[in-house]
LOSE-526879 format. One record per residue: residue number from 1; chain; x, y negated, z of N, C-alpha, C in turn. Coordinates in nm, 2 decimals, decimal comma, padded with zeros to 4 digits, always signed. Atoms other than C-alpha are relative to their C-alpha. Example, Ala and Ser with C-alpha at 12.3 -4.5 7.8 and 13.67 -1.06 7.14 Angstrom:
2
<1; A; <+00,09; +00,12; +00,00>; <+01,23; +00,45; +00,78>; <+00,09; -00,12; +00,00>> <2; A; <-00,09; +00,11; +00,00>; <+01,37; +00,11; +00,71>; <-00,08; -00,11; +00,08>> 
This chain:
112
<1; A; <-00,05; -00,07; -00,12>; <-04,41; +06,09; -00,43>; <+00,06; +00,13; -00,04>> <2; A; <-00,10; -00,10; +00,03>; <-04,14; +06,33; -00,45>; <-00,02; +00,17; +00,07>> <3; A; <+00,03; -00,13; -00,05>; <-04,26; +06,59; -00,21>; <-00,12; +00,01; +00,00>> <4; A; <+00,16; -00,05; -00,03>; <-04,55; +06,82; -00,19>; <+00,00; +00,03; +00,07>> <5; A; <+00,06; -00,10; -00,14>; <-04,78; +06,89; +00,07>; <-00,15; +00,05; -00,08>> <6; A; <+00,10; -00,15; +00,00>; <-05,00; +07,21; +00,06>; <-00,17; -00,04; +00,02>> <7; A; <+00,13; +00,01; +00,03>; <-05,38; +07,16; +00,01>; <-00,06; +00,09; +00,16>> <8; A; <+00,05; -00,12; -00,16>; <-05,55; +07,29; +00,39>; <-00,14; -00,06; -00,03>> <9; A; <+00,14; +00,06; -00,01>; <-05,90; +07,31; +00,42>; <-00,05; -00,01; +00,19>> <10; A; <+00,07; +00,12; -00,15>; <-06,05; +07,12; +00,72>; <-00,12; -00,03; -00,01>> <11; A; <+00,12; +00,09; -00,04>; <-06,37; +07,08; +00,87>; <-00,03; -00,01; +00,12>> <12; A; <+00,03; +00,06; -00,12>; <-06,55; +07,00; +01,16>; <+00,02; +00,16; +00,09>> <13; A; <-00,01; -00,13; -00,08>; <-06,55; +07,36; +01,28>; <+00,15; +00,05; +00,06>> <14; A; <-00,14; +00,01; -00,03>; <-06,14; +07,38; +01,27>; <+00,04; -00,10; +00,09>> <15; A; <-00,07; +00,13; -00,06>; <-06,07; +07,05; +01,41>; <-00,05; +00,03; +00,16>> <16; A; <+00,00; -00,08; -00,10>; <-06,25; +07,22; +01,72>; <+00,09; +00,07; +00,07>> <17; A; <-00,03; -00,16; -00,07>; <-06,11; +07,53; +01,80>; <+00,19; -00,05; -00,03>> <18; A; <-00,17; +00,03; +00,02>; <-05,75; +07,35; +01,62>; <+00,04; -00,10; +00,03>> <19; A; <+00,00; +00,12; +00,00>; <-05,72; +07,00; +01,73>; <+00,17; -00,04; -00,02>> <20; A; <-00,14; -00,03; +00,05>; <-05,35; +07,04; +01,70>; <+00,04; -00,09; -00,18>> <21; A; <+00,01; -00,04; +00,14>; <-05,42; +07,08; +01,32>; <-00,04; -00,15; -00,02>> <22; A; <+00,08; +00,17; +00,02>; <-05,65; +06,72; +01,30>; <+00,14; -00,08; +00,01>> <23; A; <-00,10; +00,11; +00,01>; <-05,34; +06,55; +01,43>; <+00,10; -00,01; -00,04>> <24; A; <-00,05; -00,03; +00,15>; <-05,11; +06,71; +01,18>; <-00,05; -00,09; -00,13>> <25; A; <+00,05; +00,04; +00,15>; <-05,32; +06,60; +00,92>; <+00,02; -00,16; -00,03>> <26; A; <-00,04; +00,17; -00,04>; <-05,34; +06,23; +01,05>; <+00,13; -00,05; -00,01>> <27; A; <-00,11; +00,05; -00,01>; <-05,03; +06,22; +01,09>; <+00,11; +00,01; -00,16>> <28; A; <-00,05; -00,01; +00,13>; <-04,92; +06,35; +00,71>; <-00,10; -00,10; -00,10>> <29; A; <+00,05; +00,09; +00,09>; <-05,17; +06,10; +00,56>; <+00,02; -00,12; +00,04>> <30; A; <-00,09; +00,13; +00,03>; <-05,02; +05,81; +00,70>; <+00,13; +00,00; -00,03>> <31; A; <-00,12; -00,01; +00,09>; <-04,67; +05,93; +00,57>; <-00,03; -00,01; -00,11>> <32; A; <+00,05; +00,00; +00,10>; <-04,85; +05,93; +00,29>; <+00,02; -00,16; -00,04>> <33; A; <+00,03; +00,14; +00,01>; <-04,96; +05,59; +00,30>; <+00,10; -00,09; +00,02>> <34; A; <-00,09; +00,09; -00,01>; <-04,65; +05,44; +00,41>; <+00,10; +00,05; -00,12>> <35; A; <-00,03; -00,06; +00,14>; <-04,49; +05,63; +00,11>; <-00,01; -00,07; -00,11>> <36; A; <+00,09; +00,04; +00,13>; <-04,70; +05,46; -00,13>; <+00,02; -00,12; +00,02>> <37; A; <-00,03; +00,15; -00,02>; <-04,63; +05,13; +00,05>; <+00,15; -00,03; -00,02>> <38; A; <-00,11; +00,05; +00,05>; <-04,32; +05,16; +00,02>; <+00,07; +00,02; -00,16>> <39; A; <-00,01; -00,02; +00,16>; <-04,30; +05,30; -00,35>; <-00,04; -00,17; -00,09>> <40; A; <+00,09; +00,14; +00,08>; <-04,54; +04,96; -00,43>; <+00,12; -00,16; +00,03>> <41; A; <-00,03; +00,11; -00,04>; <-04,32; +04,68; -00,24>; <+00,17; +00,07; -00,08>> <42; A; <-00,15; +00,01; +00,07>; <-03,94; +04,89; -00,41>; <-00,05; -00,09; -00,15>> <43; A; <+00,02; +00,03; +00,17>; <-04,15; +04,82; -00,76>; <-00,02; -00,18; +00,02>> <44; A; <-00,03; +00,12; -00,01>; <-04,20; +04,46; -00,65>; <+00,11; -00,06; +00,00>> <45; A; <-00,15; +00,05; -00,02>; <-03,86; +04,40; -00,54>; <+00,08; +00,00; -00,14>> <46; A; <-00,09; -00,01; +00,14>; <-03,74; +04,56; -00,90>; <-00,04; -00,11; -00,11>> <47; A; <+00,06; +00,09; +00,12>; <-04,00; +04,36; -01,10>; <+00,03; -00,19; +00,02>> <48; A; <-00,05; +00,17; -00,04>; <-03,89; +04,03; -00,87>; <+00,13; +00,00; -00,04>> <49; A; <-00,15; +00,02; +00,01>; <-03,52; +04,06; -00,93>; <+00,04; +00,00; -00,17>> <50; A; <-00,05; +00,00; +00,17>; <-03,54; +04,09; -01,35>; <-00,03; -00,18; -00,02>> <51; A; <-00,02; +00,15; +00,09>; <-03,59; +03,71; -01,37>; <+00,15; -00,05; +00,08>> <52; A; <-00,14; +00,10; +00,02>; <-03,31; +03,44; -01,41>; <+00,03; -00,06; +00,17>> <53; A; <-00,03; +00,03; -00,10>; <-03,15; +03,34; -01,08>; <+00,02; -00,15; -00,01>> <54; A; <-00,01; +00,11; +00,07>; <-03,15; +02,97; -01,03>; <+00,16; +00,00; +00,06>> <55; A; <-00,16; +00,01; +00,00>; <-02,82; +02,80; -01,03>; <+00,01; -00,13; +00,08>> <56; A; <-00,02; +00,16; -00,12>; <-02,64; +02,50; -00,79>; <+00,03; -00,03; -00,09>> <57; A; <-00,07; +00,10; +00,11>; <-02,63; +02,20; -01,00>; <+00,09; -00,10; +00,08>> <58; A; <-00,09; +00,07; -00,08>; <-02,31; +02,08; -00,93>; <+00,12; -00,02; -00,11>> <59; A; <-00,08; +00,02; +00,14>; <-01,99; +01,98; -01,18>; <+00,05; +00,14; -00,01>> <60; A; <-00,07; -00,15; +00,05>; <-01,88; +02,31; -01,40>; <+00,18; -00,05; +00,05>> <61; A; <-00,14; +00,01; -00,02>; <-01,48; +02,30; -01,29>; <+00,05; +00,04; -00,16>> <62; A; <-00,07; -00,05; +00,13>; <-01,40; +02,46; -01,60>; <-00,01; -00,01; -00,15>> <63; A; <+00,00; +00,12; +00,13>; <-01,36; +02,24; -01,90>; <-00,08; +00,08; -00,10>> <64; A; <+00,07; -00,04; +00,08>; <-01,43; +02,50; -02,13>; <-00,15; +00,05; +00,02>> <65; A; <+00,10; -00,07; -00,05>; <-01,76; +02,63; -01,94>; <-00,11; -00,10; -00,02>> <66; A; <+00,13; +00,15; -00,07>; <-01,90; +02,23; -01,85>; <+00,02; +00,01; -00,20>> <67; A; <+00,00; +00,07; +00,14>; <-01,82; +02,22; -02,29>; <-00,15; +00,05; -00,04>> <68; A; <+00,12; -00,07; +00,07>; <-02,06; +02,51; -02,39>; <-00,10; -00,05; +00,10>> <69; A; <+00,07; -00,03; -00,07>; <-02,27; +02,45; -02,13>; <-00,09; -00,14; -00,06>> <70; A; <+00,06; +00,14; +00,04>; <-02,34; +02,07; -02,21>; <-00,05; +00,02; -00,19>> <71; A; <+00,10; +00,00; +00,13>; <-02,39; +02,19; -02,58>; <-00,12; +00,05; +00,03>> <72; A; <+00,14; -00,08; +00,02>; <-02,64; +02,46; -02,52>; <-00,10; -00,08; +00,06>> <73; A; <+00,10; +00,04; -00,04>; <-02,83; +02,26; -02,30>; <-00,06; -00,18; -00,05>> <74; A; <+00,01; +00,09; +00,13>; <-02,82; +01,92; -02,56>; <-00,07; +00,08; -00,07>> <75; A; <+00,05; -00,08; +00,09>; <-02,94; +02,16; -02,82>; <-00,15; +00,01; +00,05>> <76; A; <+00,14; -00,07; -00,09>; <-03,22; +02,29; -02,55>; <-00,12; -00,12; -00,02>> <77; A; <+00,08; +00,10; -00,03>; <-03,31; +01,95; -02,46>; <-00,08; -00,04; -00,16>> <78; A; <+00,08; +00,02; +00,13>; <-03,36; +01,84; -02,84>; <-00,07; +00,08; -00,07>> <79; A; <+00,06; -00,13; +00,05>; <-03,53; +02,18; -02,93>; <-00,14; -00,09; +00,10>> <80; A; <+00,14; +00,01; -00,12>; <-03,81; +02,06; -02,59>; <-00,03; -00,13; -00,06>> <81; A; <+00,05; +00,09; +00,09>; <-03,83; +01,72; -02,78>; <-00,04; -00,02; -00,11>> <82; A; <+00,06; -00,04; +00,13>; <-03,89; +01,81; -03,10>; <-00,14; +00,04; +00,03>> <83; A; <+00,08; -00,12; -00,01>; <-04,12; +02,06; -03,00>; <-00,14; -00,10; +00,08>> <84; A; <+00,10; +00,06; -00,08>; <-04,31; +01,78; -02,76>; <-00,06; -00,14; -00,10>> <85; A; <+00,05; +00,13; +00,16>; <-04,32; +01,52; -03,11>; <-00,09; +00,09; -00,03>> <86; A; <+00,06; -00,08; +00,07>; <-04,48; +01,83; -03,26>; <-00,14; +00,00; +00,07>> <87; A; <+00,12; -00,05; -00,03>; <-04,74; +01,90; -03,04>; <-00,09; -00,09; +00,05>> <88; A; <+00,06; +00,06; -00,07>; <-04,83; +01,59; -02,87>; <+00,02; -00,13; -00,10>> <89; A; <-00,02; +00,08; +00,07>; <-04,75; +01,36; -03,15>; <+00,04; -00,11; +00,05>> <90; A; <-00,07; +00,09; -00,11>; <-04,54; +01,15; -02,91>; <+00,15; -00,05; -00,11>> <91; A; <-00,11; +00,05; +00,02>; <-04,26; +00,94; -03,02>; <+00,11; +00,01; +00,07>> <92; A; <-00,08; +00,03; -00,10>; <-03,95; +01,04; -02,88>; <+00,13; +00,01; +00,00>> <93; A; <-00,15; +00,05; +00,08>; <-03,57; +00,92; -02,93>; <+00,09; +00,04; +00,17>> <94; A; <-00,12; -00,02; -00,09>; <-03,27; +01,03; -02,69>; <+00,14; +00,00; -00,07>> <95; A; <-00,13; +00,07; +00,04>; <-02,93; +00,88; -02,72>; <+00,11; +00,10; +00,12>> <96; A; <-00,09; -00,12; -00,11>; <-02,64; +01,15; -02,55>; <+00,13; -00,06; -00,08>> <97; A; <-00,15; +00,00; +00,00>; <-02,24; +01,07; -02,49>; <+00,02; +00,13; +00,06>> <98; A; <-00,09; -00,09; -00,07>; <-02,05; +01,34; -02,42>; <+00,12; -00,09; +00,10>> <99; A; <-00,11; +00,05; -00,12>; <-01,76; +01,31; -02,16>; <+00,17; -00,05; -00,13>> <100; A; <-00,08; -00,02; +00,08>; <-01,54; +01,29; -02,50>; <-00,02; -00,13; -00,04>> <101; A; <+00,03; +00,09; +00,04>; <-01,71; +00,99; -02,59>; <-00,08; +00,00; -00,14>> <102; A; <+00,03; -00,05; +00,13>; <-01,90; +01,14; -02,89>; <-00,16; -00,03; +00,01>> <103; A; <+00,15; +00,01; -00,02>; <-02,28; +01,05; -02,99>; <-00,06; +00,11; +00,00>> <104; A; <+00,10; -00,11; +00,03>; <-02,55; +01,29; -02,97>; <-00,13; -00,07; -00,03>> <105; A; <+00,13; +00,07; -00,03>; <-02,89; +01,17; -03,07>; <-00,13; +00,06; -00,09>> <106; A; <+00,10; -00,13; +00,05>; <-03,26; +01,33; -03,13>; <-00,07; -00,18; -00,08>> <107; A; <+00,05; +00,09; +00,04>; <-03,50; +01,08; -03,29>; <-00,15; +00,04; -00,08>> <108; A; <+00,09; -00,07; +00,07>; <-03,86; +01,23; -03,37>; <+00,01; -00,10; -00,09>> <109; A; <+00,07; +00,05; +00,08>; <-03,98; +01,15; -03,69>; <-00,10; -00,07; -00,04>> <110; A; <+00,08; +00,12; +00,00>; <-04,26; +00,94; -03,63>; <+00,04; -00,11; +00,11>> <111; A; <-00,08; +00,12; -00,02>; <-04,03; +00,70; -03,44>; <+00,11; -00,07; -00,11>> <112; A; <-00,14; +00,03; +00,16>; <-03,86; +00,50; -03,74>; <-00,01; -00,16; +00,10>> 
């Protein structure tokens, strides 16, 4: 909270004789509070918006974009296969064409 407010002392004897004063007070401690709610829900919004946005899967238009795009996620996919031989000692073989007409292919190790 960016501004300060002034320390008042208040008791039952003031809120008497100042009632004024009581609903001052009330009234700067829910500024308060909605202050702090809104400090809490900007920090959610900042900490929601740092992940990956998803994407429309739909055809890349742009030859060179759908190229890289189809490597990195070939590469991905046989990186998650590998990694699923490894851990789960699963046998597991994928066969990939490109649009080129080119083979790709994974083939764990304990599939012969």
């Amino acid at each position: 909270m960016d501004s300060t407010i002034s320390f008042i002392s208040f008791n039952l004897f003031d809120s008497l004789f100042f009632p004024s004063l009581s609903f001052i007070l009330t009234i700067l401690s829910q500024k308060e509070k909605e202050e702090e709610e809104e400090e809490e829900e900007e920090l959610e919004r900042k900490s929601s918006s740092m992940a990956r946005g998803k994407i429309q899967i739909k055809l890349i238009e742009n030859s060179t974009n759908r190229q890289v795009t189809y490597s990195k996620r070939r590469n991905g996919l046989f990186k998650k296969a590998n990694e699923l031989t490894v851990l789960c000692d699963a046998r597991v073989s994928i066969i990939m064409f490109s649009t080129t007409g080119k083979l790709h292919e994974f083939i764990s190790p304990s599939a012969t």
